[in-house]
MIBASE-268327 format. One line per 5 residues: their letters; for each residue x, y, z of C-alpha. Coordinates in steps of 0.25 Angstrom, whole numbers, plus 5000, padded with zeros to 4 digits. Layout:
BEGIN
A) X:Y:Z; ...
***
This chain:
BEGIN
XXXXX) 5040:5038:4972; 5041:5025:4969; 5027:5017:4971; 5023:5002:4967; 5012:4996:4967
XXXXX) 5005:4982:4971; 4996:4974:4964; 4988:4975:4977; 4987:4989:4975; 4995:4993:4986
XXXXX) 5008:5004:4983; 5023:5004:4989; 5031:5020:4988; 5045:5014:4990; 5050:5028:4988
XXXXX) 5054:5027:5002; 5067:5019:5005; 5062:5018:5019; 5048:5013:5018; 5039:5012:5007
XXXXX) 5025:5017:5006; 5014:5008:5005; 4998:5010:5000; 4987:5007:4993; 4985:5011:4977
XXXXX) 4973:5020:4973; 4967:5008:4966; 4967:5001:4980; 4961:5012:4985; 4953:5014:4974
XXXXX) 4946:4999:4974; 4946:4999:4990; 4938:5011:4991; 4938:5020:5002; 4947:5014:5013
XXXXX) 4942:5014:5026; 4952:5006:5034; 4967:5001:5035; 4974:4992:5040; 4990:4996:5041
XXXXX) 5000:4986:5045; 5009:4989:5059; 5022:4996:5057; 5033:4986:5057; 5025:4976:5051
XXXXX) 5032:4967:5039; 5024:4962:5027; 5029:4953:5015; 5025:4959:5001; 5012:4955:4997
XXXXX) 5005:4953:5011; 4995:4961:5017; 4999:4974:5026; 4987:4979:5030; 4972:4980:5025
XXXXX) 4964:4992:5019; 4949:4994:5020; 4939:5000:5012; 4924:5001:5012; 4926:4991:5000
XXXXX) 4933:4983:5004; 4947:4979:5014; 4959:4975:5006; 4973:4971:5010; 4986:4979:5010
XXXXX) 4999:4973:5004; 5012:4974:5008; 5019:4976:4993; 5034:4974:4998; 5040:4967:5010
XXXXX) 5042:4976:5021; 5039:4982:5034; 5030:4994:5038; 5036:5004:5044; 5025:5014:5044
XXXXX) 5008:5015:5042; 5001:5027:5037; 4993:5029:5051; 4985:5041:5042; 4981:5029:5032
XXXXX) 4974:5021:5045; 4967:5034:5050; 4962:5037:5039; 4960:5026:5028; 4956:5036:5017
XXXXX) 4968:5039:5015; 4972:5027:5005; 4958:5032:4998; 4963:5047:4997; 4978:5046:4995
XXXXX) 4982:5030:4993; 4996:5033:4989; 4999:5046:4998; 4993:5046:5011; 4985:5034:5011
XXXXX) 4999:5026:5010; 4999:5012:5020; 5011:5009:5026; 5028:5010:5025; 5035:4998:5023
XXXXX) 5051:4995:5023; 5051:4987:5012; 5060:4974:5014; 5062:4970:5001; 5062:4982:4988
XXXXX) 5063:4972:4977; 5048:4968:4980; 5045:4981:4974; 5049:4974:4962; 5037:4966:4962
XXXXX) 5029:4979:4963; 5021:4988:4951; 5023:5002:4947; 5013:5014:4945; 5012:5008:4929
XXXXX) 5010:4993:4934; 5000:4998:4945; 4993:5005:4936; 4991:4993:4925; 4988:4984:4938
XXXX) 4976:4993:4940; 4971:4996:4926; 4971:4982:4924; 4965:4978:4937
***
């Protein structure tokens, strides 16, 4: 599994040639407290790296969802939208976002890994 991280605390599987995955970190999670709400984006919908892709709501607080590649999202976790708990209880399994068909791989380039994440957090 190949996973990158956002400074936005958002993470990309591009394990999948196909589509990759796309969620929130346990840090996200972890500062939102227990999400109550999510806004997913539509299937076919395109997004620029960088720009907002949908919203989650906590009972702290709402914050915004980045798209951390250019691409299009070919599929939303409809589980996630029933039952919001799910980024809470498993934000890198089941409580994944959205599938995007990423437009253009070498904005990965421009991603961190686990060690860089993990640093980005420490220090935060």
């Amino acid at each position: 599994m190949t996973t990158m991280y956002t400074p936005d605390h958002e993470w990309i599987n591009i394990a999948d040639a196909k589509a990759a995955v796309v969620g929130i970190t346990l840090h996200a999670q972890d500062a939102l407290g227990d999400v109550v709400f999510v806004d997913l984006p539509a299937v076919g919908s395109s997004f620029k790296k960088g720009e907002v892709a949908g919203v989650v709501e906590s009972v702290k607080a709402a914050a915004d969802l980045y798209m951390p590649v250019s691409g299009e999202v070919v599929e939303v976790n409809e589980a996630l939208r029933g039952d919001p708990s799910l980024a809470n209880t498993d934000p890198l399994g089941t409580g994944w976002f959205m599938k995007v068909r990423v437009s253009d791989t070498k904005e990965f380039e421009g991603l961190m890994d686990a060690p860089a994440y993990d640093l980005l957090v420490k220090n935060a």
